[in-house]
TIKOL-86361 format. One record per residue (C-alpha): residue number from 1; residue in three letters; y, x, z. Coordinates in Angstrom, 2 decimals, decimal comma. Layout:
N
{pt NUM; 'Ala'; {Y; X; Z}}
...
END
This chain:
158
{pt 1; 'Unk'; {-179,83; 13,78; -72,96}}
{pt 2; 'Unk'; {-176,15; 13,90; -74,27}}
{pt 3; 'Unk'; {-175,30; 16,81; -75,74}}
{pt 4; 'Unk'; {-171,66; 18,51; -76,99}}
{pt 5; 'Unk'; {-171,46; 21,89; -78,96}}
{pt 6; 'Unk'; {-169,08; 23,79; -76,88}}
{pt 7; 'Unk'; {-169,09; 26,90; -79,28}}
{pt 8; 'Unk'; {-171,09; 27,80; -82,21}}
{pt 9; 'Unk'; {-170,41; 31,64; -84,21}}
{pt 10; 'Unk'; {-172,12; 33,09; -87,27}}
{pt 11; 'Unk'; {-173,03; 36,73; -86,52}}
{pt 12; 'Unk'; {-174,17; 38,59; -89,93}}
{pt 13; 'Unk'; {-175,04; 41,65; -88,05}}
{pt 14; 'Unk'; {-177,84; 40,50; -86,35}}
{pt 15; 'Unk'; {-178,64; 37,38; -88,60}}
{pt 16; 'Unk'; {-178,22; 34,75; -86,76}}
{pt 17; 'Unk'; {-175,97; 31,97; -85,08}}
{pt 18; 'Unk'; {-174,56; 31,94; -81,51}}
{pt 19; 'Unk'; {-174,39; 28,35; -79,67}}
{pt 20; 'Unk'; {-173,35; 27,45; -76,81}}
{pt 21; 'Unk'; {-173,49; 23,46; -76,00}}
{pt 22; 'Unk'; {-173,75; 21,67; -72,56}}
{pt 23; 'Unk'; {-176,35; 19,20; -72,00}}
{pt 24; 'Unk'; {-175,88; 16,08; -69,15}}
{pt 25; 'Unk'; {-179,26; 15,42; -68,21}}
{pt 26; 'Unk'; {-180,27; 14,27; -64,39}}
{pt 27; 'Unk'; {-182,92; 16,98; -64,30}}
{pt 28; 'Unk'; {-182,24; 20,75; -65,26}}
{pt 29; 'Unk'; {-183,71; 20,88; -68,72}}
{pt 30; 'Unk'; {-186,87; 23,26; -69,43}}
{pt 31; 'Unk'; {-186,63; 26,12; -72,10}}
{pt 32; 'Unk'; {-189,09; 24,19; -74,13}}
{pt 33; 'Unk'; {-187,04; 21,07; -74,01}}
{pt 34; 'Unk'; {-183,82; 23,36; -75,20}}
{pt 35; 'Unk'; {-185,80; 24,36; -78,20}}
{pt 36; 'Unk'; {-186,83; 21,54; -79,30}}
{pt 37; 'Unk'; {-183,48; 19,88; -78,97}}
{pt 38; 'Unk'; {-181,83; 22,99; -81,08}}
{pt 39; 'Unk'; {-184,45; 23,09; -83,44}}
{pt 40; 'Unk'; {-183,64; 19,14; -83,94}}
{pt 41; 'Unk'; {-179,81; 19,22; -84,06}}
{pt 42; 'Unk'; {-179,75; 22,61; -86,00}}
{pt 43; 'Unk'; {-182,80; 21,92; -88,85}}
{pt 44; 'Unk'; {-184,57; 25,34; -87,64}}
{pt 45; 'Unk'; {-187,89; 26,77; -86,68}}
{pt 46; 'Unk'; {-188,59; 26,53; -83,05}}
{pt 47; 'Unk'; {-189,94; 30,20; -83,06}}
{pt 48; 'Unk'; {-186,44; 31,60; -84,55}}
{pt 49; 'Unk'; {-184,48; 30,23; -81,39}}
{pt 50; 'Unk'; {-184,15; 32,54; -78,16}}
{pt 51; 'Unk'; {-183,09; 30,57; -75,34}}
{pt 52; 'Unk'; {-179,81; 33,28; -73,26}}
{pt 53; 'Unk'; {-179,46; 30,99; -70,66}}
{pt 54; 'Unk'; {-179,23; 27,65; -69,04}}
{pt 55; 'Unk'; {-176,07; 27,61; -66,62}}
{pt 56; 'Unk'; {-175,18; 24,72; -63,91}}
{pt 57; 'Unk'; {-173,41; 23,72; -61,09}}
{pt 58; 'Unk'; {-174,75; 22,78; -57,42}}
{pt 59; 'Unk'; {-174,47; 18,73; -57,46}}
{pt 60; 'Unk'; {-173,38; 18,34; -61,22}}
{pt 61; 'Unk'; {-175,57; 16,91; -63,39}}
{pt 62; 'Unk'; {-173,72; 19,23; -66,77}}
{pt 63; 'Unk'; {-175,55; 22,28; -68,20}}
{pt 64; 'Unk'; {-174,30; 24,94; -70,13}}
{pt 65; 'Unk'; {-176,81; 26,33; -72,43}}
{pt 66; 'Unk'; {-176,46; 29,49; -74,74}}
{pt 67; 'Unk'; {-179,21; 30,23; -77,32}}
{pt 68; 'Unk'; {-179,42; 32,26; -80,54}}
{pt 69; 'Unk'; {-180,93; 30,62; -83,41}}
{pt 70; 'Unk'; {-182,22; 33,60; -85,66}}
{pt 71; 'Unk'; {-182,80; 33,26; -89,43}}
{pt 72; 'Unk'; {-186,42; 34,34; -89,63}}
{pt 73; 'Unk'; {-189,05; 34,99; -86,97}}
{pt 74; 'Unk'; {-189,01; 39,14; -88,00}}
{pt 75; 'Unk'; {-185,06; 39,02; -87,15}}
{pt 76; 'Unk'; {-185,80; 37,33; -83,81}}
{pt 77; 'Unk'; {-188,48; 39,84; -82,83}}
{pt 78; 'Unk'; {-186,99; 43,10; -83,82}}
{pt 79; 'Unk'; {-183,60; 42,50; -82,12}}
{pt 80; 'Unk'; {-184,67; 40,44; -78,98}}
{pt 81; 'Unk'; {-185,63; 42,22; -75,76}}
{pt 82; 'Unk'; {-189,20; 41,52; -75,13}}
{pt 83; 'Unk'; {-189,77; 41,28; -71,33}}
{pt 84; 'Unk'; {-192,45; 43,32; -69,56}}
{pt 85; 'Unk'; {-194,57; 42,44; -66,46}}
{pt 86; 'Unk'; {-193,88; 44,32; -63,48}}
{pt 87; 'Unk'; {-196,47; 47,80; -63,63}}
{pt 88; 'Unk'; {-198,53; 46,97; -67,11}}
{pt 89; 'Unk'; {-198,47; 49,72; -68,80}}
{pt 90; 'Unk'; {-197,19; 49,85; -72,65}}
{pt 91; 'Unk'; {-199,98; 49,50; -75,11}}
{pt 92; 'Unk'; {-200,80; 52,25; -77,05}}
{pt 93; 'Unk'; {-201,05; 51,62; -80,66}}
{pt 94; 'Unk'; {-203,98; 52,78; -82,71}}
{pt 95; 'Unk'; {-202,94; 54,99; -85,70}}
{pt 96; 'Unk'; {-204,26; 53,44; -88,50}}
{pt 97; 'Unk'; {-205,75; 56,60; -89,99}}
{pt 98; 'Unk'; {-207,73; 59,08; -87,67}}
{pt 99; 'Unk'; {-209,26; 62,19; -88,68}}
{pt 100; 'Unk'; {-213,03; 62,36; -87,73}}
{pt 101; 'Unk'; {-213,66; 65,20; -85,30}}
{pt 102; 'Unk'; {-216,65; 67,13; -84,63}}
{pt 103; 'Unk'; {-218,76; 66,47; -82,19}}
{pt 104; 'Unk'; {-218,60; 69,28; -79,54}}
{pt 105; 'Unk'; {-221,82; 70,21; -77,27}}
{pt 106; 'Unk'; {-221,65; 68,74; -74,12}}
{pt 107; 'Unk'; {-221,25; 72,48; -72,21}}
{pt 108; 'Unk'; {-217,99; 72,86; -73,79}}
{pt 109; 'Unk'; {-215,75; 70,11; -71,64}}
{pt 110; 'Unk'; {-217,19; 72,02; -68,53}}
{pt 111; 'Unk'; {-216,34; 75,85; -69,86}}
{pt 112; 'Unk'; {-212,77; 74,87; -70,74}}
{pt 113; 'Unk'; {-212,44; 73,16; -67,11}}
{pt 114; 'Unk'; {-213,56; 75,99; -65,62}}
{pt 115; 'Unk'; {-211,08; 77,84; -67,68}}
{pt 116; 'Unk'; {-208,09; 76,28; -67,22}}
{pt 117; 'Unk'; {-208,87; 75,83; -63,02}}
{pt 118; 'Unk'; {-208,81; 79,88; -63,59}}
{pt 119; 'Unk'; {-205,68; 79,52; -65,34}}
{pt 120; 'Unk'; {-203,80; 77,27; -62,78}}
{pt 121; 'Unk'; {-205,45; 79,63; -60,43}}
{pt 122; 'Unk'; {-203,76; 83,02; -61,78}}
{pt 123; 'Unk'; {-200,03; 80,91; -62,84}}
{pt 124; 'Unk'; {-200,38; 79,90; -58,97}}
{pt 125; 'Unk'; {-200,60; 83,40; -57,66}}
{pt 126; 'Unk'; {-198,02; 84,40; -60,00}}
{pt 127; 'Unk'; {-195,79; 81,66; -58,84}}
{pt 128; 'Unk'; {-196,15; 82,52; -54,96}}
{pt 129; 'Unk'; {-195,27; 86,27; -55,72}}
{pt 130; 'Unk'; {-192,06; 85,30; -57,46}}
{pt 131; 'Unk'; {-191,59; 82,95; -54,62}}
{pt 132; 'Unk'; {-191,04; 85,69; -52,47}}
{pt 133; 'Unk'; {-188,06; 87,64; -51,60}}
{pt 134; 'Unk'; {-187,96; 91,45; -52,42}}
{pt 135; 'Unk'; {-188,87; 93,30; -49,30}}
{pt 136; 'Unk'; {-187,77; 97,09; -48,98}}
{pt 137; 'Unk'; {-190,28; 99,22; -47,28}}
{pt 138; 'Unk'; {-189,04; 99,76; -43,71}}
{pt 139; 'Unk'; {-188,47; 103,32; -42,66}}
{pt 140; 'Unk'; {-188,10; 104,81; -39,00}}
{pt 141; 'Unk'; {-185,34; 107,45; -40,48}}
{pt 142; 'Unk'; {-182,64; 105,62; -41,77}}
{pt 143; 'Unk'; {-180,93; 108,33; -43,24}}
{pt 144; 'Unk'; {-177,36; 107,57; -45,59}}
{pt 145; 'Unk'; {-177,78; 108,25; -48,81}}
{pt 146; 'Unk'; {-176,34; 111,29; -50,64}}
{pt 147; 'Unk'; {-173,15; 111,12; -50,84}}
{pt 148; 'Unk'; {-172,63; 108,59; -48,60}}
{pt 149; 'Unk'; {-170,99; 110,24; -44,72}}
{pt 150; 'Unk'; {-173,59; 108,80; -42,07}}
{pt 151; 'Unk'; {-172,37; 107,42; -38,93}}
{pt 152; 'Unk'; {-174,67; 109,11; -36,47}}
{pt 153; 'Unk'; {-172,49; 111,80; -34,82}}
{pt 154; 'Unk'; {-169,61; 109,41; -34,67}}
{pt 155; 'Unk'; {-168,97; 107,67; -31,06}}
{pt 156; 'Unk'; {-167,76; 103,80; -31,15}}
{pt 157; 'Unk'; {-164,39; 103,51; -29,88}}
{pt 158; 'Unk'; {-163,46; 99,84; -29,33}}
END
């Protein structure tokens, strides 16, 4: 494999030097392959080097790789997006120190179920009364209020 450094930058914000090279190689190179070959030409630890990106075109046998080589492992892992399988769920981390709790009688799980069913129960109702519009009682005699002239002697005229 030939290889050409295209561009190479020092970024002290993150720690850690930006390559890009391209490679001519008659067989798109692996990420392993990459690594190794940057860990060769740069004198750095394969596990501080984060492979961006290996770029070609259709019939051309010229890649165009970018890679970060980071100065310790610790840099690498706390800036570097670590990718996540498709629904695994995060891990939860143990905290280190837990407080021992008391052991609570077996009776007690079921009392505070049946307690909060009576709570969901009561917020329920309370939600379905709210839900409803205000009704005015109906009354046969609609009569105007005081004050108010009523219409009832009054003929349409249209």
């Amino acid at each position: 494999m030939e290889t050409e450094i295209i561009q190479e930058n020092q970024n002290p914000l993150f720690n850690r030097k930006e390559i890009k090279f391209r490679v001519e190689a008659e067989v798109t190179p692996s990420e392993k392959e990459i690594i190794e070959l940057i860990a060769q030409k740069f004198s750095s630890q394969p596990e501080n080097i984060s492979v961006k990106g290996i770029h070609s075109k259709f019939g051309v046998k010229e890649f165009i790789i970018s890679a970060n080589i980071y100065v310790s492992q610790e840099d690498k892992e706390t800036i570097e997006n670590k990718k996540k399988k498709k629904g695994a769920e995060p891990k939860k981390e143990a905290a280190t120190e837990t407080p021992a709790q008391p052991e609570q009688p077996a009776e007690a799980p079921a009392q505070e179920q049946a307690e909060n069913k009576e709570e969901e129960k009561k917020e329920e109702a309370e939600k379905q009364e709210l839900a409803k519009p205000d009704e005015e009682p109906v009354s046969e005699n609609k009569a105007a209020p005081e004050g108010v002239p009523s219409d009832e002697g009054k003929e349409k005229t249209e």
